[in-house]
C-alpha positions as CSV (number, residue, x, y, z in Angstrom):
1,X,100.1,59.9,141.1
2,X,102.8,62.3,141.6
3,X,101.9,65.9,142.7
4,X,103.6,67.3,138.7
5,X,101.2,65.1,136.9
6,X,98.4,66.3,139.3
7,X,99.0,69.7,138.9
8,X,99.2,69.1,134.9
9,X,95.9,67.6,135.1
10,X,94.2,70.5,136.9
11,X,96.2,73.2,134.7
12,X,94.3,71.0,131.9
13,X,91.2,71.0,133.2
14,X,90.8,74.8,134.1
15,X,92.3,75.5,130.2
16,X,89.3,72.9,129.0
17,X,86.6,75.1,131.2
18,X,88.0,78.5,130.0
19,X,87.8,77.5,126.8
20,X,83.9,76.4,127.0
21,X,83.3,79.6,128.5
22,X,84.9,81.8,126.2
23,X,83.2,79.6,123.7
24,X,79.6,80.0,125.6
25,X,80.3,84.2,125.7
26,X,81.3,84.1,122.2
27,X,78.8,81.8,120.8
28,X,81.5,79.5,119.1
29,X,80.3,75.7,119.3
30,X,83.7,74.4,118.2
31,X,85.6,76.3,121.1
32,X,82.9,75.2,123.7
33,X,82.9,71.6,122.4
34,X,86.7,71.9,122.6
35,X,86.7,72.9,125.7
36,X,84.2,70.2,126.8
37,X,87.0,67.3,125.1
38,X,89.5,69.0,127.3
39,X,87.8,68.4,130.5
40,X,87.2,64.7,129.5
41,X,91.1,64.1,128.4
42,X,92.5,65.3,131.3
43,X,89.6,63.9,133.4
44,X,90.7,60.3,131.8
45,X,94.5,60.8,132.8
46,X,93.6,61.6,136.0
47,X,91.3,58.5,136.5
48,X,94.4,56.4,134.8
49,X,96.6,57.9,137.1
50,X,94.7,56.9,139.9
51,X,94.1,53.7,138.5
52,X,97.8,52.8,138.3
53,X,98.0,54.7,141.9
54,X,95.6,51.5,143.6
55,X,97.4,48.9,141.8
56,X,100.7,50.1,143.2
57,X,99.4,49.4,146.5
């Protein structure tokens, strides 16, 4: 996995828990649950990236 799509990932991820929190603070479901399916997406892309990362080796 190359360090850019690594550090897209992460960038994802922290977006995805910001979101939840501001959505936890605020009391809006749909932001916190939008949040939540932001962590998951770029928690998949990162396990495919890895993936394709073991069978290159």
């Amino acid at each position: 996995m190359g360090l850019a799509d690594k550090a897209q990932n992460k960038a994802e991820e922290l977006a995805g828990q910001a979101k939840e929190k501001l959505g936890q603070v605020t009391g809006d479901e749909d932001s916190e649950n939008e949040g939540k399916a932001d962590q998951a997406k770029s928690n998949l892309k990162d396990a495919g990236e890895k993936a394709k990362d073991a069978f290159k080796h």
